[in-house]
C-alpha positions as CSV (number, residue, x, y, z in Angstrom):
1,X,0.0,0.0,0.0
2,X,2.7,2.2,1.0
3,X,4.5,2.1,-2.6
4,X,1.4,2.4,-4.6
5,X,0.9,6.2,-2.3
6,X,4.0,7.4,-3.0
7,X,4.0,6.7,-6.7
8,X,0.6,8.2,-6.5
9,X,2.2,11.4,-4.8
10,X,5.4,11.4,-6.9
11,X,2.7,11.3,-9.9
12,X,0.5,14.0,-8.6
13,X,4.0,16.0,-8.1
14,X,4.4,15.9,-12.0
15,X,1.2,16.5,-12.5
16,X,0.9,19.5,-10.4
17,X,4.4,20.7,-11.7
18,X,3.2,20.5,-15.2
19,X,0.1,22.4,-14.6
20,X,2.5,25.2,-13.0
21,X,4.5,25.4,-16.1
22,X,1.9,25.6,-18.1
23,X,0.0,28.5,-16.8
24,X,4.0,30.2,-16.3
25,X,4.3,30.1,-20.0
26,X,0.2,31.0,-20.5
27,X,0.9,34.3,-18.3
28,X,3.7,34.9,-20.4
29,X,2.3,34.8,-23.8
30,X,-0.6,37.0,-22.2
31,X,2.4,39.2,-21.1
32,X,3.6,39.4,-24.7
33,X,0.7,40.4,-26.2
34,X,-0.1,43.2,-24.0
35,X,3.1,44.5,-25.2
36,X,3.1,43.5,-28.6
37,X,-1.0,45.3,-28.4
């Protein structure tokens, strides 16, 4: 049981991590087209 949580946390981790960098580079490109605008 134990292994099976912490693959499960280590996968949420990446998933979470992902979902950071993703919304990084979204409020980036927003950045760049209030200055391109």
């Amino acid at each position: 049981m134990r292994v099976v949580r912490s693959t499960d946390l280590v996968e949420r981790e990446k998933r979470w991590h992902w979902c950071f960098d993703l919304s990084q580079v979204s409020l980036k490109r927003e950045g760049q087209r209030d200055v391109d605008s």
